[in-house]
N, C-alpha and C positions, 0 to 999 in steps of 0.2 A: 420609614427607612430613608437613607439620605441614596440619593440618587449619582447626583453630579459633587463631591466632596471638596474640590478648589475652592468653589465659592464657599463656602464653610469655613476654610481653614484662610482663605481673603479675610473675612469678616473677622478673626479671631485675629489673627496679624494687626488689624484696624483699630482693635477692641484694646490690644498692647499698644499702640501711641496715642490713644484716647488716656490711656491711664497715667502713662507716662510724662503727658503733658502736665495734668494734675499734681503727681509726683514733682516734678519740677516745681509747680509754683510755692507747692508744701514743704518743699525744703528749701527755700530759702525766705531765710530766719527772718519774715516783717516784726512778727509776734513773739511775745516770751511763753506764751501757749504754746506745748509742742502737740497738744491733742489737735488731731483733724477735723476740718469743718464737715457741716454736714454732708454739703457738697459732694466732699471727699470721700466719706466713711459711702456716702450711697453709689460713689462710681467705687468704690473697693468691693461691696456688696453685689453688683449688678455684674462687676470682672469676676467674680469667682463664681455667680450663679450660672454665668452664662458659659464661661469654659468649662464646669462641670456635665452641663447637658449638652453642651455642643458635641465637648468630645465623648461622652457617655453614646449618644448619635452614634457617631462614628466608631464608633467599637461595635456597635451593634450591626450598624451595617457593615461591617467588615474592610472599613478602609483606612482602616490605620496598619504601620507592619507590625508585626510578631515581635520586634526587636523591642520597638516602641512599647508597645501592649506589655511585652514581658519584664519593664523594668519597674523594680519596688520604690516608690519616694520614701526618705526618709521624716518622721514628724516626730516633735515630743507628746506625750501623751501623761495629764496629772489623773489621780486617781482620784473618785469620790470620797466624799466623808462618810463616816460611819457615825461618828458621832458629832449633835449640836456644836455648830458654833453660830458663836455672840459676834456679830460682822459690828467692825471698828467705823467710826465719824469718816466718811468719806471714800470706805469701802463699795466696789461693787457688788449686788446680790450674789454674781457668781461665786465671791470667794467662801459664802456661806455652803456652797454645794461640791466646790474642789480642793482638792488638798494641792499647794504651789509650791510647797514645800518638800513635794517630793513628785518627783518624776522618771520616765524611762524613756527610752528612746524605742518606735517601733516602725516597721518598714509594710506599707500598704501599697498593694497593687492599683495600677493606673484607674479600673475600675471601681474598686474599695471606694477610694479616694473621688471619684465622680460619685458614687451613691451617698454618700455621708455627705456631700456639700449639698445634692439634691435635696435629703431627706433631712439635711438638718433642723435639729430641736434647740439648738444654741447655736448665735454666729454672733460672734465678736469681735472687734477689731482693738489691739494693745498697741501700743505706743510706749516709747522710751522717750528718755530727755536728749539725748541725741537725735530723736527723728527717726528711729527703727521704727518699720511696723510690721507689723503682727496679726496674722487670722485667728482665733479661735474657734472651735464649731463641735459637736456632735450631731448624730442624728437618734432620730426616736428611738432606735435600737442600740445606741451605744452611751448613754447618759449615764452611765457609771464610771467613763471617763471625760476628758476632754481633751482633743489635740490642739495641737499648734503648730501653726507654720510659720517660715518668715513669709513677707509679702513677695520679694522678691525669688524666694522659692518656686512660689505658685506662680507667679509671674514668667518662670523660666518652664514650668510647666505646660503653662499655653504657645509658648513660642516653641518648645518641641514636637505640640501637636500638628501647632500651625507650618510648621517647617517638614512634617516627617510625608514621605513621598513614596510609595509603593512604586517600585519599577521592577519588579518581578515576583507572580502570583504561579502556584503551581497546585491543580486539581486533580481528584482520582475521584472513580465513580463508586462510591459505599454501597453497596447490596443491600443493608441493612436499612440504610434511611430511604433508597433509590432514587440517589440523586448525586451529584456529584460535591463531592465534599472537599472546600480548599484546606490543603494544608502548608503550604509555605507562602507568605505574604510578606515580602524583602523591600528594606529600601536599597537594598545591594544589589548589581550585580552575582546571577550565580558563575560557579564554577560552570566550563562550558561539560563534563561529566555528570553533572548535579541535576542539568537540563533533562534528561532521558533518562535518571535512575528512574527504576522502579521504584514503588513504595513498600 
């Protein structure tokens, strides 16, 4: 369990202008490759592994707010193939196993979204000829689809964790577990009525 959460959420702030810097050098255009060096693809890799568990931490230990925690990210999600396909000269293996051709949009919780990059069975990074880039990933449990994110998504993802600040926590003692159980954890001020409700 994480103890002291600043320095966590320091090192994730750190973890975004490490990336950043990188990002900078990759977009501007030396090359007519717009695919990323390895370099790249292993600081894109190491950024998502490492804010998936950092903040995964911090949920655990309960220091992220409720606001934070409660909001769904939005990712595309293709569906698996049912049937063989013959992958084309140049093709990745993945496109043998996803259909790209069709997709939905689907909304996962802060923590979904940390166990799937954890547990991921697929991670891939896409790229466009303009320089967009793109996660792809499952985990062991979910490889009958595939999501996607933009990078810069996930990117705003860590800086909401690294940014989100608890300044008002409110406990009641549960009989049942016998112990005192928090139920509101704000990056807001409460109402100064909100303070002494009952629960």
């Amino acid at each position: 369990m994480v103890n002291e959460s600043s320095y966590w959420k320091a090192d994730l702030a750190r973890e975004i202008k490490t990336l950043g810097r990188h990002l900078e050098r990759y977009k501007a255009p030396k090359k007519r490759d717009p695919s990323p060096s390895d370099l790249l693809s292993y600081e894109i890799e190491r950024f998502a592994f490492l804010t998936a568990f950092i903040t995964r931490k911090l949920l655990d230990s309960v220091k992220l707010s409720q606001e934070l925690e409660s909001e769904n990210i939005k990712l595309r999600a293709f569906p698996g193939r049912k049937r063989p396909y013959k992958r084309q000269e140049g093709e990745h293996e993945i496109m043998e196993r996803f259909r790209f051709s069709s997709s939905r949009w689907v909304a996962l919780s802060l923590r979904r979204l940390c166990d799937i990059l954890i547990h991921s069975s697929d991670f891939h990074i896409a790229f466009t000829k303009e320089r967009e880039l793109f996660v792809s990933f499952n985990s062991d449990r979910t490889k009958t689809e595939l999501y996607e994110m933009a990078l810069p998504a996930l990117i705003a993802v860590a800086g909401a964790v690294a940014a989100d600040d608890v300044v008002y926590s409110h406990a009641v003692w549960d009989s049942k577990l016998g112990r005192r159980r928090e139920i509101i954890r704000s990056r807001n001020h409460p109402r100064d009525e909100d303070v002494y409700r009952r629960p």
